[in-house]
PDB file with one MODEL, atoms N, CA, C and O in Angstrom:
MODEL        1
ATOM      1  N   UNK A   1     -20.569  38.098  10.562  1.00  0.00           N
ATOM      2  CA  UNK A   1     -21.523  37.063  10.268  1.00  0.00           C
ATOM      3  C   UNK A   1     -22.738  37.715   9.625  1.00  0.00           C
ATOM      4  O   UNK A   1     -23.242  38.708  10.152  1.00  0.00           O
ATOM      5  N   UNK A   2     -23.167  37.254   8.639  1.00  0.00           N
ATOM      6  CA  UNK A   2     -24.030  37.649   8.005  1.00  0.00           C
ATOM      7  C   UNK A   2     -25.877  36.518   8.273  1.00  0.00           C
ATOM      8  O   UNK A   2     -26.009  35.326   8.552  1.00  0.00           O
ATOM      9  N   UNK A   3     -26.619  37.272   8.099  1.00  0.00           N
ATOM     10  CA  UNK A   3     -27.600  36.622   8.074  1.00  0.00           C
ATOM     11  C   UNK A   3     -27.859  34.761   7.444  1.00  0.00           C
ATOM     12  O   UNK A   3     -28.466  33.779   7.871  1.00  0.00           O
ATOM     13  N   UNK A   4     -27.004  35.073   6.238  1.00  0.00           N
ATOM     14  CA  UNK A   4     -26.936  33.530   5.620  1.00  0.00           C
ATOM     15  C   UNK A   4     -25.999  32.591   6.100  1.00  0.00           C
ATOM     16  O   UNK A   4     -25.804  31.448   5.688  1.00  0.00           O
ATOM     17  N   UNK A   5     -25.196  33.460   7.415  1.00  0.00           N
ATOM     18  CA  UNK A   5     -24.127  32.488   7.801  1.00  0.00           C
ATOM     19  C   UNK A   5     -24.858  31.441   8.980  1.00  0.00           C
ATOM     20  O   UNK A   5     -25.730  31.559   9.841  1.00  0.00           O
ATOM     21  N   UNK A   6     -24.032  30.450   8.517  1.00  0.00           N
ATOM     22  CA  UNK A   6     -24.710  29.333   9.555  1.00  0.00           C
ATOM     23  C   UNK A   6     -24.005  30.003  11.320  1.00  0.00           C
ATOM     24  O   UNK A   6     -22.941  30.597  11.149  1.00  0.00           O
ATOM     25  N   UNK A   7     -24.422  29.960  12.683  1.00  0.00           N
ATOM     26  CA  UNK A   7     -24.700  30.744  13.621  1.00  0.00           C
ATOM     27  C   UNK A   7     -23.093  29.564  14.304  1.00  0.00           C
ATOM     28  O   UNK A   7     -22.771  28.435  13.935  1.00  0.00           O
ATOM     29  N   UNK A   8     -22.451  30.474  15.358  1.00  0.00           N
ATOM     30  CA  UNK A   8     -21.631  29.317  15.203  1.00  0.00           C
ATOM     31  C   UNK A   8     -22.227  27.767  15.859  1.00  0.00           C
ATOM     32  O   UNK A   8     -22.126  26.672  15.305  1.00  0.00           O
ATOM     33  N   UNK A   9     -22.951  28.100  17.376  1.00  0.00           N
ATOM     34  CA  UNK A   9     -23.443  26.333  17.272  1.00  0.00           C
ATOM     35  C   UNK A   9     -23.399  25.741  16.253  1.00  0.00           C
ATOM     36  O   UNK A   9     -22.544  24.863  16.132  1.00  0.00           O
ATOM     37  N   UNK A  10     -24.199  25.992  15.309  1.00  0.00           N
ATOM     38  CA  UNK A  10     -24.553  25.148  13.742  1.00  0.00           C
ATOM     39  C   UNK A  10     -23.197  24.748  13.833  1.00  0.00           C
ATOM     40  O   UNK A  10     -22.865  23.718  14.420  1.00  0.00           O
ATOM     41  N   UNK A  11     -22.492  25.423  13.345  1.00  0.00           N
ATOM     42  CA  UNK A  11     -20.897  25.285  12.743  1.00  0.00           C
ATOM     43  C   UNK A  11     -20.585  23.864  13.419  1.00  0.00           C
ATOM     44  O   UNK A  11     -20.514  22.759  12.881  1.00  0.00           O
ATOM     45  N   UNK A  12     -20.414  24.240  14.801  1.00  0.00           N
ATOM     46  CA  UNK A  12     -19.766  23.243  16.156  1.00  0.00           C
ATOM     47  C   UNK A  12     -20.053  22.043  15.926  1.00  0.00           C
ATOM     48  O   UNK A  12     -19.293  21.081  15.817  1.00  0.00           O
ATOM     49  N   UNK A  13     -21.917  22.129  15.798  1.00  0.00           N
ATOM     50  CA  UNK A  13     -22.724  20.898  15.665  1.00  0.00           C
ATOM     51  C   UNK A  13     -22.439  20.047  14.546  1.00  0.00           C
ATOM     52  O   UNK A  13     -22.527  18.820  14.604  1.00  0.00           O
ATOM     53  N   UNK A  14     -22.013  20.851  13.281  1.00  0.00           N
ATOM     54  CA  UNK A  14     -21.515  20.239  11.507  1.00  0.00           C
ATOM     55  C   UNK A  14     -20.502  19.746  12.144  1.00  0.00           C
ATOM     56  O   UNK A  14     -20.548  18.517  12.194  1.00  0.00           O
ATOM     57  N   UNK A  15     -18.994  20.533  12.998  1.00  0.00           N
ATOM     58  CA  UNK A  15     -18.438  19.446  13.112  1.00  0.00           C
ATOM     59  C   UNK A  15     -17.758  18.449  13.734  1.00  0.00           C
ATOM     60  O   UNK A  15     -16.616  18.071  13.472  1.00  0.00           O
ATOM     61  N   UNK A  16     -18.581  17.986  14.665  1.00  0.00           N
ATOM     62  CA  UNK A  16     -19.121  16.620  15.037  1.00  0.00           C
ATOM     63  C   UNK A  16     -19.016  15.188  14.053  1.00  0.00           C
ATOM     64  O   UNK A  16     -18.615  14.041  14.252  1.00  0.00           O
ATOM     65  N   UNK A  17     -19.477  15.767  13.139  1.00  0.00           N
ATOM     66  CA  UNK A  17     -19.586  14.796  11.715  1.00  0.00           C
ATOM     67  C   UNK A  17     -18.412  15.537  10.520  1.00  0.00           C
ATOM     68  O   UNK A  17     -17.864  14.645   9.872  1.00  0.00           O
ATOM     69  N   UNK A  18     -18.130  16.389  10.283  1.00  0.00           N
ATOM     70  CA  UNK A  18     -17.337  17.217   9.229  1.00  0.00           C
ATOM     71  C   UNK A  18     -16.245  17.907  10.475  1.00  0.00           C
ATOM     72  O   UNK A  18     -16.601  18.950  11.024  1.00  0.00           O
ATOM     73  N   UNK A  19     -15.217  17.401  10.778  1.00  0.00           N
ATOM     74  CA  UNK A  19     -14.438  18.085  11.672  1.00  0.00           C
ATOM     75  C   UNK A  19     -13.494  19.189  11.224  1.00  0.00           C
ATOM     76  O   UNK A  19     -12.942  19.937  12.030  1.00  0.00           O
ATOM     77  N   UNK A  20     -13.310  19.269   9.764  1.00  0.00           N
ATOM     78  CA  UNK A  20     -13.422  20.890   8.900  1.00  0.00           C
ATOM     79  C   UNK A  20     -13.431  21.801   8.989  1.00  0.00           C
ATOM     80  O   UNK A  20     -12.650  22.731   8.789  1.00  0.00           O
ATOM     81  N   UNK A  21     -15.352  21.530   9.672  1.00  0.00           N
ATOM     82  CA  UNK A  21     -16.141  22.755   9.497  1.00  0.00           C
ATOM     83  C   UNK A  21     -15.493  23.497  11.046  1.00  0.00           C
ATOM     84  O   UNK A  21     -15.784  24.614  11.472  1.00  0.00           O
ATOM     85  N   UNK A  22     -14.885  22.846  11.459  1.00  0.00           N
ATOM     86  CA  UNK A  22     -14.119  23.481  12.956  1.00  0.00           C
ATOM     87  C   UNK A  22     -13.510  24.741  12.632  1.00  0.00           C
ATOM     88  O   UNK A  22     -13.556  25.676  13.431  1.00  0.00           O
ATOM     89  N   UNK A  23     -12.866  24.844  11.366  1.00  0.00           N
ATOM     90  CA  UNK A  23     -12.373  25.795  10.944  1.00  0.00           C
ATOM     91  C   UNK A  23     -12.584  27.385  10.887  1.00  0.00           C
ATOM     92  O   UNK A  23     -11.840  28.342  11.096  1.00  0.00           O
ATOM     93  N   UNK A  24     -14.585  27.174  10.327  1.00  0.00           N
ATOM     94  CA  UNK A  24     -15.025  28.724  10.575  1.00  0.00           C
ATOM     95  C   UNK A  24     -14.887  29.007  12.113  1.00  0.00           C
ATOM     96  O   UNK A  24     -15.139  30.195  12.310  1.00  0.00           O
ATOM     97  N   UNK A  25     -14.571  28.327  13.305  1.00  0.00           N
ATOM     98  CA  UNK A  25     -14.892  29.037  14.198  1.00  0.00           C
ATOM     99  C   UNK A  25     -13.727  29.460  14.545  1.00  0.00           C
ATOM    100  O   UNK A  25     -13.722  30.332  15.414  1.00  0.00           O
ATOM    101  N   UNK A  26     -12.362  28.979  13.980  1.00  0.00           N
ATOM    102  CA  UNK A  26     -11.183  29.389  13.552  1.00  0.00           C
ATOM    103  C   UNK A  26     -10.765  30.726  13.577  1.00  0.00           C
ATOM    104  O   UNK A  26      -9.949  31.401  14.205  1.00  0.00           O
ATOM    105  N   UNK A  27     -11.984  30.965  12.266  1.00  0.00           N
ATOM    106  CA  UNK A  27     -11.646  32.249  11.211  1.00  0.00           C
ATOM    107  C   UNK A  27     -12.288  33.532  11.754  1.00  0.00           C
ATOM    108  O   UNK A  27     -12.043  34.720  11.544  1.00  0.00           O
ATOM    109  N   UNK A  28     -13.405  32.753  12.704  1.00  0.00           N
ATOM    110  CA  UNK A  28     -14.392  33.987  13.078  1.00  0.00           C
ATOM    111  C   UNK A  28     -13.738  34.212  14.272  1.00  0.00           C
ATOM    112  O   UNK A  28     -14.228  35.270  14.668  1.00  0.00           O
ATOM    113  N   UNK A  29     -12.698  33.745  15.302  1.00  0.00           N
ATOM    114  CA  UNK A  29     -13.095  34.320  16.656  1.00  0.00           C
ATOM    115  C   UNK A  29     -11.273  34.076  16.819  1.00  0.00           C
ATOM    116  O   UNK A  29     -10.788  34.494  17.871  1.00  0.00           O
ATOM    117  N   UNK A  30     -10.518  33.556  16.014  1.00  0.00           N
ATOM    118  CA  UNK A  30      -8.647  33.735  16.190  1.00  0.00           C
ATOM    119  C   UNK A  30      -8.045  35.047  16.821  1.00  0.00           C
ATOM    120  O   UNK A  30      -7.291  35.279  17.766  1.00  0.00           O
ATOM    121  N   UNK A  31      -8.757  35.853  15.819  1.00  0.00           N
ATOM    122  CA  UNK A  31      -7.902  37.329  15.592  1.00  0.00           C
ATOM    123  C   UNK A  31      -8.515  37.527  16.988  1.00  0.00           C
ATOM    124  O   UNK A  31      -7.693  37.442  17.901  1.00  0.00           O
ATOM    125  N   UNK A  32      -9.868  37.789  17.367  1.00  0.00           N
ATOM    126  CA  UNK A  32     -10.110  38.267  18.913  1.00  0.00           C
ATOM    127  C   UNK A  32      -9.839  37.953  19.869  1.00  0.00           C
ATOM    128  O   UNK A  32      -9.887  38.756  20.801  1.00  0.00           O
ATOM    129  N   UNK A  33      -9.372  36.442  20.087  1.00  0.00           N
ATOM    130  CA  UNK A  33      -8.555  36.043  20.647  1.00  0.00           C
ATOM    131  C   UNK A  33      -7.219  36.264  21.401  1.00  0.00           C
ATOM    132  O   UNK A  33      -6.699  36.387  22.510  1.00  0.00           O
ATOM    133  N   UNK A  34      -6.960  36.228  19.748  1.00  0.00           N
ATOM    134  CA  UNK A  34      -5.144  36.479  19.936  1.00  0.00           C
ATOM    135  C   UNK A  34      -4.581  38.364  20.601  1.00  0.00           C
ATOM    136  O   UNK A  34      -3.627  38.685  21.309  1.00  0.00           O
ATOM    137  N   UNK A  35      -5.810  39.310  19.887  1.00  0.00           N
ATOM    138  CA  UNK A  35      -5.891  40.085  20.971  1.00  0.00           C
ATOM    139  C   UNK A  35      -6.107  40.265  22.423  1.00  0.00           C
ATOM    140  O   UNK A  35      -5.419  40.942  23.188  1.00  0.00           O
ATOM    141  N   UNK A  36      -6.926  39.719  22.636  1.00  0.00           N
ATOM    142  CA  UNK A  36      -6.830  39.194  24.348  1.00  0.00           C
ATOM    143  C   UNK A  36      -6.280  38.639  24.871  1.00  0.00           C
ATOM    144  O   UNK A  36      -6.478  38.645  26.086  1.00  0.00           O
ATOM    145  N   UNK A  37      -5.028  37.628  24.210  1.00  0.00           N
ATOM    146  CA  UNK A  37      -4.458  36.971  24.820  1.00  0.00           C
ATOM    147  C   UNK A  37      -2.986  37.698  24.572  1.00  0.00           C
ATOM    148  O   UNK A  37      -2.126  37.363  25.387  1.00  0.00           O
ATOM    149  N   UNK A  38      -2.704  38.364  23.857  1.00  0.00           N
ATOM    150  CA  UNK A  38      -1.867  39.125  23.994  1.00  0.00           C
ATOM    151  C   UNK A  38      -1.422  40.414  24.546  1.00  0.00           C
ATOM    152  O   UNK A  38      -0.271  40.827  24.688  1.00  0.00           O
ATOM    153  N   UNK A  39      -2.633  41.016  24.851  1.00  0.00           N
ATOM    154  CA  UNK A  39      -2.844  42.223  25.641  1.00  0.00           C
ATOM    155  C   UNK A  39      -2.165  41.678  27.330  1.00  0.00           C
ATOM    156  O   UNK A  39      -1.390  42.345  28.015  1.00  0.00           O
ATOM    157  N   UNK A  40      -2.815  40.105  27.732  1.00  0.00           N
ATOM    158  CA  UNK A  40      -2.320  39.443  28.833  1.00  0.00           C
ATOM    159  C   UNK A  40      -1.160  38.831  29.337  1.00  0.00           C
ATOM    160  O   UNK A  40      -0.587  38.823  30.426  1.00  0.00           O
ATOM    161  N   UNK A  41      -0.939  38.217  28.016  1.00  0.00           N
ATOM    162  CA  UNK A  41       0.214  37.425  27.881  1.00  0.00           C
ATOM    163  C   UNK A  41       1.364  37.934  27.262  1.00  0.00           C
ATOM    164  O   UNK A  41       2.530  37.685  27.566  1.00  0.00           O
ATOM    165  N   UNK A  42       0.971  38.630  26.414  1.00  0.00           N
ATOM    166  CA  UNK A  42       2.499  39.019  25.802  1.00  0.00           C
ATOM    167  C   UNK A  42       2.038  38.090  23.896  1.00  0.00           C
ATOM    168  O   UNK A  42       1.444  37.058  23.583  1.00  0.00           O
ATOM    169  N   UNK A  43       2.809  39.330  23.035  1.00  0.00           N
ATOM    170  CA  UNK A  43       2.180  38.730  21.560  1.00  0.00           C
ATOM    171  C   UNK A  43       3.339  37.768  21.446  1.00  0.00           C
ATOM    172  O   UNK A  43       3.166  36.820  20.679  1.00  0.00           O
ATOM    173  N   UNK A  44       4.551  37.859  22.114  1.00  0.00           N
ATOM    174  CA  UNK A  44       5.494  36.687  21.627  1.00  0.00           C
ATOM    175  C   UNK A  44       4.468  34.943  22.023  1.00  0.00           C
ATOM    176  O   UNK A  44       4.475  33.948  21.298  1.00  0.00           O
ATOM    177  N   UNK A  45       3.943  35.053  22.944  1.00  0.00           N
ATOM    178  CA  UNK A  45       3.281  33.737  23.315  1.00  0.00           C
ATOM    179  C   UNK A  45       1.864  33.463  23.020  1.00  0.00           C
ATOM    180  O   UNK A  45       1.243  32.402  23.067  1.00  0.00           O
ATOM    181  N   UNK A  46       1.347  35.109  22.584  1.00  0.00           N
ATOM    182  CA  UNK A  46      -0.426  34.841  22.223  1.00  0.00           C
ATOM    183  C   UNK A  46      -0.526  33.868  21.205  1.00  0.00           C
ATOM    184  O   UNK A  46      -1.216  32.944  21.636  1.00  0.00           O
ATOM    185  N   UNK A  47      -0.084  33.623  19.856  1.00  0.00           N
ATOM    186  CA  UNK A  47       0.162  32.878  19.196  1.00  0.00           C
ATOM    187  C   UNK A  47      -0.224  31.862  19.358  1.00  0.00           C
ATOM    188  O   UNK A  47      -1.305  31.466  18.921  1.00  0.00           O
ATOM    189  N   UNK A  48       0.768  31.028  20.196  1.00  0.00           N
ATOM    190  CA  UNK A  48       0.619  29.233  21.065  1.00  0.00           C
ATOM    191  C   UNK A  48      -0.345  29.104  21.827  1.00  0.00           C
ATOM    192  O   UNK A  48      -0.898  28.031  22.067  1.00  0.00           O
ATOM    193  N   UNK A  49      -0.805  30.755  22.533  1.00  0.00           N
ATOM    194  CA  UNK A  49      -2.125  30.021  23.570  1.00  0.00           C
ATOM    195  C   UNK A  49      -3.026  30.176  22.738  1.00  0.00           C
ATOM    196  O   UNK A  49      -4.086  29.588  22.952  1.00  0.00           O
ATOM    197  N   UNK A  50      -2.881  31.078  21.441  1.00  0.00           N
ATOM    198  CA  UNK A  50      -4.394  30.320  20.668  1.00  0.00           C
ATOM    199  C   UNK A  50      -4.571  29.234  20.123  1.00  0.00           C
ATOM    200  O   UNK A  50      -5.661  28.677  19.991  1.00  0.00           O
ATOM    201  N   UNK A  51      -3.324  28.766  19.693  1.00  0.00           N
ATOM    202  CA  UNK A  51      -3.250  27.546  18.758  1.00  0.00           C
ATOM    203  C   UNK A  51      -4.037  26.844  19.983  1.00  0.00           C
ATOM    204  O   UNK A  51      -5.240  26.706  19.765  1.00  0.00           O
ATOM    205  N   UNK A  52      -3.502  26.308  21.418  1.00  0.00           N
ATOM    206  CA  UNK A  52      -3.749  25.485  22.493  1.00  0.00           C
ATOM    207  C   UNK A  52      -5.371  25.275  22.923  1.00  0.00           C
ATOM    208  O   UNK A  52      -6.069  24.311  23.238  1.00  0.00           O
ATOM    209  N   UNK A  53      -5.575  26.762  22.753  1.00  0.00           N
ATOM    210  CA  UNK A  53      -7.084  27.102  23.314  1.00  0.00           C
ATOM    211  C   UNK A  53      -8.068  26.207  22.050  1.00  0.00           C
ATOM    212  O   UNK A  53      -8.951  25.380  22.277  1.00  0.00           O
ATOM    213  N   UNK A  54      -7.495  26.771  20.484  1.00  0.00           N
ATOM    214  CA  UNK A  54      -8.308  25.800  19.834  1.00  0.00           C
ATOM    215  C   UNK A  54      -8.548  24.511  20.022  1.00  0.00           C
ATOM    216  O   UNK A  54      -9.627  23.919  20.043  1.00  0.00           O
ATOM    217  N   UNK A  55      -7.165  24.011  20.193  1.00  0.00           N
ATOM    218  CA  UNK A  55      -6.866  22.341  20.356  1.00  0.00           C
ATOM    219  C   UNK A  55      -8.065  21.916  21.094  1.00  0.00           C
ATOM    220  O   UNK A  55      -8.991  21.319  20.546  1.00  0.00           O
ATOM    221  N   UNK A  56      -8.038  22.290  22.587  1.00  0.00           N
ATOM    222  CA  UNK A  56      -8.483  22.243  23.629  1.00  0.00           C
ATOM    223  C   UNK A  56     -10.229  22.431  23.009  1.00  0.00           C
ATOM    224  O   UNK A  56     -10.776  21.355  22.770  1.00  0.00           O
ATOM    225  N   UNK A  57     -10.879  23.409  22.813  1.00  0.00           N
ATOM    226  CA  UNK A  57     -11.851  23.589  22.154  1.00  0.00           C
ATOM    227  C   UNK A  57     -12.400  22.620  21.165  1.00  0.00           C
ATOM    228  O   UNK A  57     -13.505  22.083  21.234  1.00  0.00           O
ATOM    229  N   UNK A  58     -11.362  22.433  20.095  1.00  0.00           N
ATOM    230  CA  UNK A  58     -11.665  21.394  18.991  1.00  0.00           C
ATOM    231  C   UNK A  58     -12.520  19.916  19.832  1.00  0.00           C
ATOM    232  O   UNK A  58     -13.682  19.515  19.768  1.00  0.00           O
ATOM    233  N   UNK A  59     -11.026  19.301  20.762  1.00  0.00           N
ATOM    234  CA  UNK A  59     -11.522  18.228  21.558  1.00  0.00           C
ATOM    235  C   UNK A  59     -12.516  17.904  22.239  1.00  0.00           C
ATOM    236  O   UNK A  59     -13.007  16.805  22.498  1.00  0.00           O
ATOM    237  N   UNK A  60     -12.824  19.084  22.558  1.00  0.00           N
ATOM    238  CA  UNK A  60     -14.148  19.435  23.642  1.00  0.00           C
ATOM    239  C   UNK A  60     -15.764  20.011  22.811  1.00  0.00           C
ATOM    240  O   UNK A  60     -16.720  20.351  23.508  1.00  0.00           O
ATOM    241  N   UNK A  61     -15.805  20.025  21.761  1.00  0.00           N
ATOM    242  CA  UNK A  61     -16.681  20.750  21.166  1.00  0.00           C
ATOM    243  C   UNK A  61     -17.690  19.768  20.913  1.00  0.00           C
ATOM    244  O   UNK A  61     -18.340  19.801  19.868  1.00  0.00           O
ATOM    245  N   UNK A  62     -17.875  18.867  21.824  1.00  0.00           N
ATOM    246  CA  UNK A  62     -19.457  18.109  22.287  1.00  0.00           C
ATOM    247  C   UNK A  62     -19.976  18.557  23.240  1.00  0.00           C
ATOM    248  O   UNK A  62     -21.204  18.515  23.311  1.00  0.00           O
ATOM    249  N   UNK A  63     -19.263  19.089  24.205  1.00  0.00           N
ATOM    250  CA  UNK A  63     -19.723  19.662  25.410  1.00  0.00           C
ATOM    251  C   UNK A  63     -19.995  21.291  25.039  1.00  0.00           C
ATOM    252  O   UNK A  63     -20.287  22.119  25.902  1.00  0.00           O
ATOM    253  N   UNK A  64     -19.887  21.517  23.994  1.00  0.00           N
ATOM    254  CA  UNK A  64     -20.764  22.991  23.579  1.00  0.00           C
ATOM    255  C   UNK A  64     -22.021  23.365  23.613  1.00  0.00           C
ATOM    256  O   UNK A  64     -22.625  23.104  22.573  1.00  0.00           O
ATOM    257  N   UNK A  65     -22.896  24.107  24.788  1.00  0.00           N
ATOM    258  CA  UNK A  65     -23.591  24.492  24.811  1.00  0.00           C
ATOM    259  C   UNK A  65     -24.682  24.746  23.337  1.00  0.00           C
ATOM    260  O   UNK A  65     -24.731  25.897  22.903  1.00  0.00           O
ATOM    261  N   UNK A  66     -25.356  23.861  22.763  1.00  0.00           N
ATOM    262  CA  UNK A  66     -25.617  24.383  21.558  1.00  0.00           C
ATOM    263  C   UNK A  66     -27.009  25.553  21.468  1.00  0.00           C
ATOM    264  O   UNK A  66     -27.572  26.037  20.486  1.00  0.00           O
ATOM    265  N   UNK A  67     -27.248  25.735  22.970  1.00  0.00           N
ATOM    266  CA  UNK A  67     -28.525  26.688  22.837  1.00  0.00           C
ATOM    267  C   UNK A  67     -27.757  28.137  22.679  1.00  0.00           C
ATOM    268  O   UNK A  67     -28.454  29.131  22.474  1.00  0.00           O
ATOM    269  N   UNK A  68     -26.579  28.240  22.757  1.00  0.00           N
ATOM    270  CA  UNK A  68     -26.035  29.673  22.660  1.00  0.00           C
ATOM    271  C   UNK A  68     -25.364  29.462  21.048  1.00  0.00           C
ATOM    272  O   UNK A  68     -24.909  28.477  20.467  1.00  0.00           O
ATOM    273  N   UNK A  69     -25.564  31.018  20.626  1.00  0.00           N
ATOM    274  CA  UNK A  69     -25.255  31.312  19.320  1.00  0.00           C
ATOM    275  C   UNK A  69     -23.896  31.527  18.968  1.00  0.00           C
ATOM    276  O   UNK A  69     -23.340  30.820  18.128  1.00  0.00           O
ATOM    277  N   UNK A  70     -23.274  32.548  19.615  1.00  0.00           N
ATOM    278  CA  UNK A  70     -21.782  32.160  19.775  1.00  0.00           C
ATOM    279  C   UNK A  70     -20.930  31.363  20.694  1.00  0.00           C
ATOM    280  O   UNK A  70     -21.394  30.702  21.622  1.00  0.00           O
ATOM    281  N   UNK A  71     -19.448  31.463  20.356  1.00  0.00           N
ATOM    282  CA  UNK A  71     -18.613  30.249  20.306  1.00  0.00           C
ATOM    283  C   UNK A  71     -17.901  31.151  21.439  1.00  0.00           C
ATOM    284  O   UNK A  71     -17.330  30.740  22.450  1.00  0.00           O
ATOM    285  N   UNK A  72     -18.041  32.194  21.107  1.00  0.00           N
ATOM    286  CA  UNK A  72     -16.718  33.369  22.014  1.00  0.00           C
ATOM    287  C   UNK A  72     -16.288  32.921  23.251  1.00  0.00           C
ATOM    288  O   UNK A  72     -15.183  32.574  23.667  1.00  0.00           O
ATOM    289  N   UNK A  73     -17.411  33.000  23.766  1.00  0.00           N
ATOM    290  CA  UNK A  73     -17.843  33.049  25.461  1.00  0.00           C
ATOM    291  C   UNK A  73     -16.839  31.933  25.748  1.00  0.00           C
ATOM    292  O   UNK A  73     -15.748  32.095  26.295  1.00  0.00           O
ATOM    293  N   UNK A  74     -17.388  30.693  25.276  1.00  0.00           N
ATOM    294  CA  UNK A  74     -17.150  29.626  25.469  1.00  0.00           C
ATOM    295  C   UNK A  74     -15.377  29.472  25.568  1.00  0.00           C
ATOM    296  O   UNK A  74     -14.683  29.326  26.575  1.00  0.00           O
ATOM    297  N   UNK A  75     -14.878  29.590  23.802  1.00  0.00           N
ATOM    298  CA  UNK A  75     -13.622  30.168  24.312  1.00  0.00           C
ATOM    299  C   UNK A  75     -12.787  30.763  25.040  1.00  0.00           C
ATOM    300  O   UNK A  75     -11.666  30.419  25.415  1.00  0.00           O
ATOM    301  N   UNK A  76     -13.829  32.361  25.362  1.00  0.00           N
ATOM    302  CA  UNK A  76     -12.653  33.233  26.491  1.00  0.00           C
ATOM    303  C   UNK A  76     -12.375  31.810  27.669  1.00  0.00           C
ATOM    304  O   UNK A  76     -11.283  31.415  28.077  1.00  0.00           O
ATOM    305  N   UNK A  77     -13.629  31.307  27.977  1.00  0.00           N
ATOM    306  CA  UNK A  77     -13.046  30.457  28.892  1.00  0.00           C
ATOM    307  C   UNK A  77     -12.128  29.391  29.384  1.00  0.00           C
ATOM    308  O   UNK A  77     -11.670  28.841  30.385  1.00  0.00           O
ATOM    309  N   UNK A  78     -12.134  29.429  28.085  1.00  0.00           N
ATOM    310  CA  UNK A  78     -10.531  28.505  28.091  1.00  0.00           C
ATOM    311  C   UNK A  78      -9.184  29.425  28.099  1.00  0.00           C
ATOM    312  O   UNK A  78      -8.062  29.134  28.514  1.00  0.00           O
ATOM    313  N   UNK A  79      -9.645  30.590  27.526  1.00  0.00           N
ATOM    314  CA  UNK A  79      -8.288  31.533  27.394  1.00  0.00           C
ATOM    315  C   UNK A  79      -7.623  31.929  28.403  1.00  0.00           C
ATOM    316  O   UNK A  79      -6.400  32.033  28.313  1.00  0.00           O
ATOM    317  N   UNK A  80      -8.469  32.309  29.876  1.00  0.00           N
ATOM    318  CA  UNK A  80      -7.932  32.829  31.071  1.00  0.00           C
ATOM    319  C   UNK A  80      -7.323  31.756  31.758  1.00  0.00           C
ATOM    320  O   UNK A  80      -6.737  32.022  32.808  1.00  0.00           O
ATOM    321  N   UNK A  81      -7.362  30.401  31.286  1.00  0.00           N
ATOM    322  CA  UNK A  81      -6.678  29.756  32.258  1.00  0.00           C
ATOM    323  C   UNK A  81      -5.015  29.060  31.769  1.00  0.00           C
ATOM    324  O   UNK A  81      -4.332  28.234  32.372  1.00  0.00           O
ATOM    325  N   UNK A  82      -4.769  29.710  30.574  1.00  0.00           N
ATOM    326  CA  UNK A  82      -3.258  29.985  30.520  1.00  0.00           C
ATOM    327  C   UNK A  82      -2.584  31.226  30.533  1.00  0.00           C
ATOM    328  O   UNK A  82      -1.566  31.432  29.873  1.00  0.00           O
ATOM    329  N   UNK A  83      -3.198  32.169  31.365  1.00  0.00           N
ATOM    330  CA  UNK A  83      -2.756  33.721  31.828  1.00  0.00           C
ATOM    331  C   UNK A  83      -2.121  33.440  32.869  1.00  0.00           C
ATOM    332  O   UNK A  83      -1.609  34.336  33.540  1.00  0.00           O
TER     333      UNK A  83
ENDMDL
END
């Protein structure tokens, strides 16, 4: 993330209205993910629990904390509970 990048709240908050913009948080936080969830789970299934974790995330991304800057946190927490 670069200085000109919008922070992810922003992102979350865009989409609310642009459900799209769901995407950068996609792009920024998948791959770290799918490492952690494969280190746990196994890479044959990390895959599906990220796809799930997004889902899950996507649906829920009103209840995002918007005073915090990243999205991560928020995620891992959905991640440990299909380990």
């Amino acid at each position: 993330m670069t200085m000109s990048s919008p922070s992810d709240a922003e992102v979350i908050g865009r989409s609310l209205v642009e459900p799209e913009a769901f995407g950068l948080i996609y792009d920024r936080h998948a791959p770290t993910l799918l490492r952690f969830l494969g280190r746990r789970a196994g890479a044959t299934v990390a895959e599906g629990l990220v796809e799930s974790c997004f889902r899950i995330a996507f649906e829920r991304r009103k209840m995002f904390d918007a005073s915090r800057v990243s999205a991560l946190p928020w995620l891992y927490g959905s991640a440990p509970t299909y380990c």
